[in-house]
N, C-alpha and C positions, 0 to 999 in steps of 0.2 A: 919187394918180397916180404920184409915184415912185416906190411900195412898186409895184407894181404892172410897172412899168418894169421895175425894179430884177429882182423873181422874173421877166417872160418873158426879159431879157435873162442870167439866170446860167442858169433852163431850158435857153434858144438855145445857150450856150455850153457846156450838160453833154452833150446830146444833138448836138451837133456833132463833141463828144472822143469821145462813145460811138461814133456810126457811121465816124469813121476809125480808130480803134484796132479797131472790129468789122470793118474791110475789111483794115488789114494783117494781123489773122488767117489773112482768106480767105484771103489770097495765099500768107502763110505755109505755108497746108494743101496750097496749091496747089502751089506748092515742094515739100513732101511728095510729094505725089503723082507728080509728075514726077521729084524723086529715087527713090522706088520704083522706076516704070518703067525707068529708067536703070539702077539697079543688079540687074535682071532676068537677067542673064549670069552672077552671080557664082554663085562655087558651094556660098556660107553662106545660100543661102535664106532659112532659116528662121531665122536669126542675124539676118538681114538686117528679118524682117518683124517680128523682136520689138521692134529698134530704134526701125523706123519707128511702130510701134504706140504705142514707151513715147511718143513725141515727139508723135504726135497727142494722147497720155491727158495730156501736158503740158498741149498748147494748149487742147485740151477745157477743162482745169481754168481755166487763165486766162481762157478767155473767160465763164468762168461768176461766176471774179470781179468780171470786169469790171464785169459787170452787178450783180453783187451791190451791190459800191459805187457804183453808178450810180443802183440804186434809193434807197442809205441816203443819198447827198446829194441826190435829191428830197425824203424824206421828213425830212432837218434841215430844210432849205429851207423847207420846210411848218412843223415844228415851230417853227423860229425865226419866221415871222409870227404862229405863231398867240400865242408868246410874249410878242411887240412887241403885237399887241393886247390882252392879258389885262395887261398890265404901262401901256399907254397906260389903260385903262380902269378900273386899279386907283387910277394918280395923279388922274386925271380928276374919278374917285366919291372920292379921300380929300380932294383939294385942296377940292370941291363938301360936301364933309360939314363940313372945317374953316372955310367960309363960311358955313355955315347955322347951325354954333356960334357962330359972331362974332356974325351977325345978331342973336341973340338975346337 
């Protein structure tokens, strides 16, 4: 029951980090996009749209981290119980092995 606890309540709390950190993106982009518009009058254009380019191919890039580490600590997550059970089950069978030697 506490293992259990334990992984939905660290899930709740990776997937909570993920979708705020995925909204100030948005906004981020949004920002973007309205500094574009804004800066629509100057007369570097195209100075202008490789900037705002490189700075989305930033955000792009981090939100793709984001996720990336987002997936890799579900799957330790996962890895570390299935750990705790291969390791509870190993003491289990060796503790149950060392009593059936006794026994005999």
């Amino acid at each position: 029951m506490n293992l259990a606890y334990f992984l939905f309540l660290s899930i709740t709390v990776m997937l909570t980090s993920f979708i705020i950190k995925s909204l100030v993106v948005l906004v981020k982009f949004k920002l973007l996009r309205d500094e574009r518009l804004e800066y629509t009058s100057n007369k570097n254009i195209d100075e202008m749209y490789d900037l705002m380019n490189a700075k989305e191919e930033i955000l792009i890039r981090h939100h793709k981290q984001m996720f990336a580490s987002f997936t890799i600590n579900i799957r330790s997550i996962y890895c570390l119980h299935l750990l705790k059970i291969i390791l509870f089950n190993i003491s289990t069978k060796g503790f149950q092995w060392k009593a059936s030697k006794l026994n005999k």
